[in-house]
N, CA, C and O atoms as a CHARMM CRD file, in Angstrom:
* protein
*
  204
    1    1 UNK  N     10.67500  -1.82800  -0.66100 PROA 1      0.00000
    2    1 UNK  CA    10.27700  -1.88600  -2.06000 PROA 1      0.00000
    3    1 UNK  C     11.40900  -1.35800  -2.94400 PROA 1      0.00000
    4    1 UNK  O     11.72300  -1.96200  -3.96900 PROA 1      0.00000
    5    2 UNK  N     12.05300  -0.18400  -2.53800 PROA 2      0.00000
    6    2 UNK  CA    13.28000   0.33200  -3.55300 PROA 2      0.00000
    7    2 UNK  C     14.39300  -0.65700  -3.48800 PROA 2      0.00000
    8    2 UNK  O     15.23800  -0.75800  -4.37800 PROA 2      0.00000
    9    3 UNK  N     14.35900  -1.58900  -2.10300 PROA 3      0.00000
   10    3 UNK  CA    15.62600  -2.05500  -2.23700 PROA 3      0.00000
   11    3 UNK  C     15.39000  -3.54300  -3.07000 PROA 3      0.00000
   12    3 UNK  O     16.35700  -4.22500  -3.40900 PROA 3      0.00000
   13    4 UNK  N     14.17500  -3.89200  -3.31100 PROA 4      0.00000
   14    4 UNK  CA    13.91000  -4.87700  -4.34100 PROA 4      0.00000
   15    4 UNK  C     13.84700  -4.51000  -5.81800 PROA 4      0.00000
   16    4 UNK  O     14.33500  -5.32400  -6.60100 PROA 4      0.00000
   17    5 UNK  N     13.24100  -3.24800  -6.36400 PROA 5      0.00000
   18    5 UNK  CA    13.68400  -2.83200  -7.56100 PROA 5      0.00000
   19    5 UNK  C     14.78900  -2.90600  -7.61900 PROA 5      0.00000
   20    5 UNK  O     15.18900  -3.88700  -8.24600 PROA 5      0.00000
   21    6 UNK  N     15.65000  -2.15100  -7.14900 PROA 6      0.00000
   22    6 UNK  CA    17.18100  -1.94400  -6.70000 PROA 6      0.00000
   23    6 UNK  C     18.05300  -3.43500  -7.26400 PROA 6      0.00000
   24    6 UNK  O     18.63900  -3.55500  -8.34000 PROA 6      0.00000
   25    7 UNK  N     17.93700  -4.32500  -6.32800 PROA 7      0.00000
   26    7 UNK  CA    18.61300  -5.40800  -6.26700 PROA 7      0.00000
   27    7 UNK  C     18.06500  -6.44600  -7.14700 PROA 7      0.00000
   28    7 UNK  O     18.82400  -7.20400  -7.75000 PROA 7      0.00000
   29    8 UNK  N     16.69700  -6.52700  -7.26300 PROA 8      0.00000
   30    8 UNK  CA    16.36800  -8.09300  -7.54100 PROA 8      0.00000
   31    8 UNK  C     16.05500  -7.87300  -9.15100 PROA 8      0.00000
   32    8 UNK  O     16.00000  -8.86400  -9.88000 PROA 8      0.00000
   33    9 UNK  N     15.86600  -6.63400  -9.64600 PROA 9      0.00000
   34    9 UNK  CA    14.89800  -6.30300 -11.09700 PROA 9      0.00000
   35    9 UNK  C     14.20000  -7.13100 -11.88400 PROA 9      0.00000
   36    9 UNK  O     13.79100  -6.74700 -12.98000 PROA 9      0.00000
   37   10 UNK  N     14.00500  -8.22500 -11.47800 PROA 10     0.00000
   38   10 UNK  CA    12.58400  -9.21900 -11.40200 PROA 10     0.00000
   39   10 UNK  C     11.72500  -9.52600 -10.30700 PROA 10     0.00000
   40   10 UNK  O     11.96900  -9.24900  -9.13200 PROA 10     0.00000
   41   11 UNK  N     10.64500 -10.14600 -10.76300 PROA 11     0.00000
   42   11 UNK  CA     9.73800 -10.07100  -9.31900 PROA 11     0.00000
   43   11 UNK  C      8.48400 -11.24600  -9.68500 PROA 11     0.00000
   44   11 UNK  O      7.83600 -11.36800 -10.72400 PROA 11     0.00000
   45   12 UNK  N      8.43300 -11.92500  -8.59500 PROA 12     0.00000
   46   12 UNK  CA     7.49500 -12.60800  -8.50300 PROA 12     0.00000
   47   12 UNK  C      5.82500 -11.96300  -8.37300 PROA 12     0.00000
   48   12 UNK  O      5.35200 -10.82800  -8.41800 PROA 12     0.00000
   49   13 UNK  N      5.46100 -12.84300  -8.25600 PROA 13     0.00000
   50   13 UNK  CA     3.54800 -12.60500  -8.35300 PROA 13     0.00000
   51   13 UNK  C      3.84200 -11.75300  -7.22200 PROA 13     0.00000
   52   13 UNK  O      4.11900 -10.57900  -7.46600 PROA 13     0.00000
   53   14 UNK  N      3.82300 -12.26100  -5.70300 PROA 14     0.00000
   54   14 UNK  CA     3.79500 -11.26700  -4.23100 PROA 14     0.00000
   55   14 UNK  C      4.45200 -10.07800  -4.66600 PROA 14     0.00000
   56   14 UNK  O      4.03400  -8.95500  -4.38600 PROA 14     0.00000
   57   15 UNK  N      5.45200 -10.30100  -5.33200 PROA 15     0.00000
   58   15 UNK  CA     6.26000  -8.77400  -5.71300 PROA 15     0.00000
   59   15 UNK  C      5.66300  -8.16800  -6.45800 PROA 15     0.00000
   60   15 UNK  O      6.12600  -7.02700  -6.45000 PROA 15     0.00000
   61   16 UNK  N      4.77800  -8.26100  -7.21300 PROA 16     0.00000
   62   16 UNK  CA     4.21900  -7.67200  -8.69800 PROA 16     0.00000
   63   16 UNK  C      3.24900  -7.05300  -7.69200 PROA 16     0.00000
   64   16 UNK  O      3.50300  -5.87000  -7.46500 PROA 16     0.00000
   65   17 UNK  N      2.16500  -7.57400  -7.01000 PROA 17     0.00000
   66   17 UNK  CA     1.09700  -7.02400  -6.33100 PROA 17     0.00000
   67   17 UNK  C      1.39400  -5.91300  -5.17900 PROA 17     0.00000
   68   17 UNK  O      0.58800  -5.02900  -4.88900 PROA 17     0.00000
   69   18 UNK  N      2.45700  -6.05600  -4.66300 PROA 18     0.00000
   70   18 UNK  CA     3.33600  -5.41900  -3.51100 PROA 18     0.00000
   71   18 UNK  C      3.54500  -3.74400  -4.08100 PROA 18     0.00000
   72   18 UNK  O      3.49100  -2.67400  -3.47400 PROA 18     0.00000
   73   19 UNK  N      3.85600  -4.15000  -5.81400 PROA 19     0.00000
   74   19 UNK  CA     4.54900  -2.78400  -6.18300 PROA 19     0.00000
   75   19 UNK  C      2.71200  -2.43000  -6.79200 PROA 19     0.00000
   76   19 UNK  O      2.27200  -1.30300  -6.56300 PROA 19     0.00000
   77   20 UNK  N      1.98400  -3.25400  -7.37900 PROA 20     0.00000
   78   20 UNK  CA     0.61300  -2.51700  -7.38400 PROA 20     0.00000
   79   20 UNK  C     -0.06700  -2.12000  -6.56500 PROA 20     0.00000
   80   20 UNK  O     -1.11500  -1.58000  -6.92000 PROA 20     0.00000
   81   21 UNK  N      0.30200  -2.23900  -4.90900 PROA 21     0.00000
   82   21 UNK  CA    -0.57600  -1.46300  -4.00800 PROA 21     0.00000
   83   21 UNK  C      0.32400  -0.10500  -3.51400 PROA 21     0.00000
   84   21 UNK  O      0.04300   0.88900  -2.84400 PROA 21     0.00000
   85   22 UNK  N      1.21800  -0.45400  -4.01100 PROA 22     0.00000
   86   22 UNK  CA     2.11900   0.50500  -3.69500 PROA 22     0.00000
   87   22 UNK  C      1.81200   1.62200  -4.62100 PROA 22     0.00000
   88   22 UNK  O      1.34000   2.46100  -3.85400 PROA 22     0.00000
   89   23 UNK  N      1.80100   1.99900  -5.49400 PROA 23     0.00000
   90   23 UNK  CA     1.18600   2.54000  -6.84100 PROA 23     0.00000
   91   23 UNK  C      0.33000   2.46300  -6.35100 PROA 23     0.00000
   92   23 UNK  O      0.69900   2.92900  -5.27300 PROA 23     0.00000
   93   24 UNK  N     -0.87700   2.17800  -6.19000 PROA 24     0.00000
   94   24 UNK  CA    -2.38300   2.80200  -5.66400 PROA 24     0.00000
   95   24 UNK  C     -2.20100   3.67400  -4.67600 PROA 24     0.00000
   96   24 UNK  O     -2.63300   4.82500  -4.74700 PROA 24     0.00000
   97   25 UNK  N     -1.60900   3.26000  -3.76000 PROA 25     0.00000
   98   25 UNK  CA    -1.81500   4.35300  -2.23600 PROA 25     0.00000
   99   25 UNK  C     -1.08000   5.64700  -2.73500 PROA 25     0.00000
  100   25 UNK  O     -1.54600   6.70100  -2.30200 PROA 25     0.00000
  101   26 UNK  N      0.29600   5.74900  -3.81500 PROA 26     0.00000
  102   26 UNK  CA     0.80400   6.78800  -4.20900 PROA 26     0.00000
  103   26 UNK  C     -0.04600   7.87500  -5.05200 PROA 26     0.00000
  104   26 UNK  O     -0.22200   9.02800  -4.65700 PROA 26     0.00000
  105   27 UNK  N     -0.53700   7.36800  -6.23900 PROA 27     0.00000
  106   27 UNK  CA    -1.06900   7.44300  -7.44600 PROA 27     0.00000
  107   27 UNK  C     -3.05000   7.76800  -6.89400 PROA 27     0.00000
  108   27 UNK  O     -3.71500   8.72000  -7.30200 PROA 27     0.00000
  109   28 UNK  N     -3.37600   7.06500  -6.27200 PROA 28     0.00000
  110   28 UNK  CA    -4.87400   7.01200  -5.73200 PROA 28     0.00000
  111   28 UNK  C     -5.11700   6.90300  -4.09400 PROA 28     0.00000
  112   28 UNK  O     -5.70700   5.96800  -3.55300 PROA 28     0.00000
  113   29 UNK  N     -4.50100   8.13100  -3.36500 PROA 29     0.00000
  114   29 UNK  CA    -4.63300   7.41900  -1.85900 PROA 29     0.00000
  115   29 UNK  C     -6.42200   7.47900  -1.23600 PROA 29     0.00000
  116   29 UNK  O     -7.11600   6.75300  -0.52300 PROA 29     0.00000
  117   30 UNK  N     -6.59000   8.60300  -1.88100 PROA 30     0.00000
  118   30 UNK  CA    -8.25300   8.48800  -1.12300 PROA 30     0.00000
  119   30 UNK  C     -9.03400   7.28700  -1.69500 PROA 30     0.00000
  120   30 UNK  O     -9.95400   6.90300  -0.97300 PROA 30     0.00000
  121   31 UNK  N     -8.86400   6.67500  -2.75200 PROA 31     0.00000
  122   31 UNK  CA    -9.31300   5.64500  -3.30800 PROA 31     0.00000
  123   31 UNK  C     -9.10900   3.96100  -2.73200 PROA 31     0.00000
  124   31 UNK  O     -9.84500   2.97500  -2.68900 PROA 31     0.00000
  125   32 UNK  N     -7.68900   4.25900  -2.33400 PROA 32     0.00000
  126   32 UNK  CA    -7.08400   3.03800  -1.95300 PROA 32     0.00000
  127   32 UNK  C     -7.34500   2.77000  -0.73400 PROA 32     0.00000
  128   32 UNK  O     -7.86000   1.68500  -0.46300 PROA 32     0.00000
  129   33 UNK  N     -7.02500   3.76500   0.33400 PROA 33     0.00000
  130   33 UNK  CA    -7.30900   3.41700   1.66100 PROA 33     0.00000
  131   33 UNK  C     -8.09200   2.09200   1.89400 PROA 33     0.00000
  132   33 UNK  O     -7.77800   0.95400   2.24300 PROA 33     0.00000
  133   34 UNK  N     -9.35700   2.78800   1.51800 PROA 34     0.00000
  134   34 UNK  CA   -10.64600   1.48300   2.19800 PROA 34     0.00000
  135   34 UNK  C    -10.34000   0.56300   1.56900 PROA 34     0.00000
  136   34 UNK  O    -10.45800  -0.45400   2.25300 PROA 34     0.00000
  137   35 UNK  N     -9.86500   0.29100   0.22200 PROA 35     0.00000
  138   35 UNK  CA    -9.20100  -1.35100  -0.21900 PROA 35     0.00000
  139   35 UNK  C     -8.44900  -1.43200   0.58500 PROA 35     0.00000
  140   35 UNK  O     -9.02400  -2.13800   1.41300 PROA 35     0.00000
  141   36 UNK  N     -7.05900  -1.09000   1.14700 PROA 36     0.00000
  142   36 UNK  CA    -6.75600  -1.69800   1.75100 PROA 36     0.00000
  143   36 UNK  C     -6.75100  -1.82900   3.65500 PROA 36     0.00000
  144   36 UNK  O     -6.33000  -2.72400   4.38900 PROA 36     0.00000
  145   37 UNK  N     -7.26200  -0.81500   3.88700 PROA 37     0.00000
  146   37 UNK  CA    -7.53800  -1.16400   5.69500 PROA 37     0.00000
  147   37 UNK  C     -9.06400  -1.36200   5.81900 PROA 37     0.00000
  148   37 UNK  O     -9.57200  -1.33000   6.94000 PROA 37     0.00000
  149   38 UNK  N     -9.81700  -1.56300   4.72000 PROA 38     0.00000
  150   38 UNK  CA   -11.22900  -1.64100   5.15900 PROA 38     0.00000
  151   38 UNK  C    -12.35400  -0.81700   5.68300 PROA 38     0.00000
  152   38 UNK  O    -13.54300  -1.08100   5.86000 PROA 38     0.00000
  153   39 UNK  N    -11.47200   0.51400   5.93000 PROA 39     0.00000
  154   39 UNK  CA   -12.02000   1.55800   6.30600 PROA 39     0.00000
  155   39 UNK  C    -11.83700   2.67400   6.10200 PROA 39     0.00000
  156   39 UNK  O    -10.65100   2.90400   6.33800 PROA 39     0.00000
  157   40 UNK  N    -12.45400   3.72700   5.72000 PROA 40     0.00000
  158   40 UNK  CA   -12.08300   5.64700   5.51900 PROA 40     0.00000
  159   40 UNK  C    -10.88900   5.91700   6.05000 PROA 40     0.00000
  160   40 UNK  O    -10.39400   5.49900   7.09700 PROA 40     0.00000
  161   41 UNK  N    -10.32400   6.89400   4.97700 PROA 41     0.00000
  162   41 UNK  CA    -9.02300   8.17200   5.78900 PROA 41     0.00000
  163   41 UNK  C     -9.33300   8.38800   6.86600 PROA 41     0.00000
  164   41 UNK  O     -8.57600   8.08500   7.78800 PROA 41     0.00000
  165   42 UNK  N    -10.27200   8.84600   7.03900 PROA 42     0.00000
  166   42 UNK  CA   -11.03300   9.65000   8.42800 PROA 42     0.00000
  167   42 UNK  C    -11.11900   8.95300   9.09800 PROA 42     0.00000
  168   42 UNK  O    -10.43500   9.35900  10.03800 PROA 42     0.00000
  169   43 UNK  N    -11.62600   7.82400   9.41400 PROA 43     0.00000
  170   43 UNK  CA   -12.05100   6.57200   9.96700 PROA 43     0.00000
  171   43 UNK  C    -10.56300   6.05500  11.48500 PROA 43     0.00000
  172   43 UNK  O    -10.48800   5.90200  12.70400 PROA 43     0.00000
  173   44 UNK  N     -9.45100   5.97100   9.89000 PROA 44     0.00000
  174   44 UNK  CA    -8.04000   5.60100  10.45200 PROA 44     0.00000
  175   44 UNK  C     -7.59900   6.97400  10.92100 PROA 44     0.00000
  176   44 UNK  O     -7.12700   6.83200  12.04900 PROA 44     0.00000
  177   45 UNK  N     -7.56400   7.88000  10.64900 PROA 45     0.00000
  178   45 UNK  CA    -7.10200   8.80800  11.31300 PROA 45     0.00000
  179   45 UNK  C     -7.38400   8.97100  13.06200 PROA 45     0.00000
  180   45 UNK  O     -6.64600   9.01600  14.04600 PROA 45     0.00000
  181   46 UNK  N     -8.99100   9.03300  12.81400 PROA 46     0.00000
  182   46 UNK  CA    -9.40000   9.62400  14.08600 PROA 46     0.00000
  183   46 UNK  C     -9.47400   8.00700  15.27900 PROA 46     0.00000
  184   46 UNK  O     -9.86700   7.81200  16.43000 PROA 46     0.00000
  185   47 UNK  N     -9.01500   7.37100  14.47200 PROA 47     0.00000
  186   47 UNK  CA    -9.17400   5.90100  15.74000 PROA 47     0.00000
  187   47 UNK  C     -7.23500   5.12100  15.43200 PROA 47     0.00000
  188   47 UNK  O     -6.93000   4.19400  14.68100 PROA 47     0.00000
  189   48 UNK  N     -6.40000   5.88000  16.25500 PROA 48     0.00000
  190   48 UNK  CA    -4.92100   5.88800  16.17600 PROA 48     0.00000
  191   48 UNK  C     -5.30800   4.24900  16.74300 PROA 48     0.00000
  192   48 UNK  O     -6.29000   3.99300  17.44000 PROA 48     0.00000
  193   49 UNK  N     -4.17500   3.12700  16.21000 PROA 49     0.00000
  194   49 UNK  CA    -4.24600   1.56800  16.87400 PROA 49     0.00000
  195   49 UNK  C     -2.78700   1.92500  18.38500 PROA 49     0.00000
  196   49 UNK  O     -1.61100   2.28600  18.42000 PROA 49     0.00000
  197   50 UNK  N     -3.77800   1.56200  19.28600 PROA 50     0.00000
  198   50 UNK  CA    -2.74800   1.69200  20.75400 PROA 50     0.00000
  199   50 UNK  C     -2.74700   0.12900  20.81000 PROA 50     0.00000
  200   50 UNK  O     -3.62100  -0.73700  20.78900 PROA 50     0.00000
  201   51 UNK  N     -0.83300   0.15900  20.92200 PROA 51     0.00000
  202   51 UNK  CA    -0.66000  -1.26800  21.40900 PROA 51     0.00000
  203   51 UNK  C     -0.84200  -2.08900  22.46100 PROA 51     0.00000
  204   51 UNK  O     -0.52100  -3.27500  22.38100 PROA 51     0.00000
């Protein structure tokens, strides 16, 4: 993400949304989580993904 601010200083739609979830998880992480993995902090914490 920095190296697209950085370099590109325009941004398409995917880029625009990319830097708005990015900004949520910073700005709102207990909020954001379940938008974006579908499930609780707690949830992801206590169930680590084994490859």
């Amino acid at each position: 993400i920095q190296a697209m601010i950085y370099y590109q200083k325009s941004f398409d739609n995917t880029g625009i949304c990319m830097l708005q979830v990015a900004k949520s998880l910073l700005c709102r992480p207990q909020q954001s989580v379940p938008t974006v993995f579908g499930i609780s902090e707690s949830q992801l914490i206590s169930n680590p993904v084994i490859p």
